[in-house]
N, C-alpha and C positions, 0 to 999 in steps of 0.2 A: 135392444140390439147394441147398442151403446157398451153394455157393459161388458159383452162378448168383445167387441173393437179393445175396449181397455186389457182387458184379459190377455187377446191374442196381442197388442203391445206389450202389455207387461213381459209374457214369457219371450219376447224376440228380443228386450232389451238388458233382461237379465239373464239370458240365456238358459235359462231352465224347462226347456222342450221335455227332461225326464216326468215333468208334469200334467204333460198332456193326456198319456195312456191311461193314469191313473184317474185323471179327471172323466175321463170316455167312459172307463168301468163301470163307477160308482153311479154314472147316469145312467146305464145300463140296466146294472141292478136295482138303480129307482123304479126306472119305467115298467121292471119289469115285475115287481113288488105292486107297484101302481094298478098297472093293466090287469093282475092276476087276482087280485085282491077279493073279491067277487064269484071268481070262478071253483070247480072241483081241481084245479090245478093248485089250490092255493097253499094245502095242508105239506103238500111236496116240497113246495119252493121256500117255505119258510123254517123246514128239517134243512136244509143248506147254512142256514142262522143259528 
């Protein structure tokens, strides 16, 4: 958790919040790379790549 606390300092003190959305995506498509990995969903989401 610590490093989430540094993170959301850093971007408040150098003002670069165009950072956030991007960082929100790419967790997204981890997770959701992650989760599918395994399933018949999988051959789909990885023609996106």
């Amino acid at each position: 958790m610590e490093f989430l606390k540094e993170f959301f300092t850093f971007l408040k003190v150098r003002k670069k919040f165009w950072l956030l959305p991007i960082i929100i995506i790419l967790l997204l498509f981890g997770g959701l790379i992650v989760l599918t990995q395994g399933t018949a969903v999988a051959p789909f989401i990885y023609t996106i790549f």
